[in-house]
C-alpha positions in Angstrom: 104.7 128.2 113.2 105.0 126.8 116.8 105.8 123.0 117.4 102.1 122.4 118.3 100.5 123.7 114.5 103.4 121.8 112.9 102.6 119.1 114.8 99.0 119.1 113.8 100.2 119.4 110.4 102.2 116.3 111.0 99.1 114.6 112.1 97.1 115.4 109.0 99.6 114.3 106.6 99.6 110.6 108.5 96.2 110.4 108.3 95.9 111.0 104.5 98.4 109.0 103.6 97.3 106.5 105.7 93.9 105.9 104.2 95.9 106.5 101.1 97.9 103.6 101.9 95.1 101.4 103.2 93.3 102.2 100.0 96.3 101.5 97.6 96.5 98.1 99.5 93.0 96.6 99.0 93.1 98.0 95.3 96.3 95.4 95.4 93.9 92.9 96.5 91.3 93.0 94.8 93.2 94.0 91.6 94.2 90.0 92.2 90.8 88.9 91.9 90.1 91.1 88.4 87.7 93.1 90.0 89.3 96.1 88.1 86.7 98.4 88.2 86.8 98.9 91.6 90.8 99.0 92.0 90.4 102.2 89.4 88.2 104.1 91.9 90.0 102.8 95.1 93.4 104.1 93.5 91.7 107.4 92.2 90.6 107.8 96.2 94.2 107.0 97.3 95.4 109.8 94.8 92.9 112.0 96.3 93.9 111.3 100.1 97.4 112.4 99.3 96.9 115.5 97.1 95.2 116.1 100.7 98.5 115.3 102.6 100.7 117.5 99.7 98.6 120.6 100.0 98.9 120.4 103.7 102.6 120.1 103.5 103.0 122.5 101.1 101.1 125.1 102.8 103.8 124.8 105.4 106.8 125.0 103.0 105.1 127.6 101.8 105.3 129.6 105.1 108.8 128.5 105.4 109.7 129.5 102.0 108.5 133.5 102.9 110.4 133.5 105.8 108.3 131.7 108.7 110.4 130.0 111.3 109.3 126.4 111.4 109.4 124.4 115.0 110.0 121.0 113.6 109.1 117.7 115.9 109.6 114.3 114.9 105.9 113.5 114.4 106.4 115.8 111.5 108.6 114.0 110.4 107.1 110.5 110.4 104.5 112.4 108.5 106.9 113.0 105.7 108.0 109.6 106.0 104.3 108.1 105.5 104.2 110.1 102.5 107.0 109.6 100.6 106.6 105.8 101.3 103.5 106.2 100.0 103.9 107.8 97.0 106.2 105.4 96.5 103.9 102.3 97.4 101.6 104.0 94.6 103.5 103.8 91.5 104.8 100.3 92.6 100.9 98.9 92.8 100.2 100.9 89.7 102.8 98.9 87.9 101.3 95.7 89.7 97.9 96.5 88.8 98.8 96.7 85.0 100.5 93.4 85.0 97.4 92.2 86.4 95.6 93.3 84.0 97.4 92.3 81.2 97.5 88.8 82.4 93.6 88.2 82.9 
C-alpha cells in the first residue's frame, strides 16, 4: 500500500473513533442524569463506530501480514492512537456508567 491509501486508512480510523469517542462522552453525561436508557444505545453506537475503525485497520494488517509493503505516515499513526485511547476511554465509562447506576 502507497502512503496515500494508508493515509486514507488513517483518516477513517479517526473518524470512527472519533464519533466513537464523542458518543462514549455524552453517554458519560447523560449516564449522570439517570437517563440510562439512552447511555445503553449511545455506548452500543460507540461500539459500533469502532468495530468500524478495527476492520479498517485490520484489513491493512491483514495486507501486511501476506506480505504487502506498508508506506506508513504519521497520520496513521494518530489514527492508532485515537483508537487505542478510545478503547480505552470505553471500558473506563463502562465502569463509570455502572457505578452510576448502582447509586440511583
Amino acid at each position: 500500500m502507497n502512503r496515500e491509501e494508508v493515509t486514507m486508512i488513517g483518516f477513517e480510523i479517526v473518524a470512527y473513533a472519533g464519533d466513537a469517542r464523542s458518543k462514549l462522552l455524552e453517554a458519560l453525561k447523560l449516564a449522570r442524569t439517570g437517563k440510562f436508557e439512552t447511555t445503553d444505545n449511545l455506548i452500543k453506537e460507540a461500539e459500533n463506530c469502532l468495530a468500524d475503525a478495527h476492520r479498517a485497520q485490520t484489513d491493512m494488517l491483514a495486507k501486511e501480514a501476506g506480505g504487502e509493503e506498508i508506506d506508513l505516515g504519521f497520520i496513521m499513526v494518530h489514527g492508532q492512537d485515537h483508537l487505542m485511547t478510545t478503547i480505552l476511554l470505553k471500558d473506563i465509562i463502562h465502569d463509570l456508567i455502572e457505578m452510576y447506576k448502582r447509586t440511583t
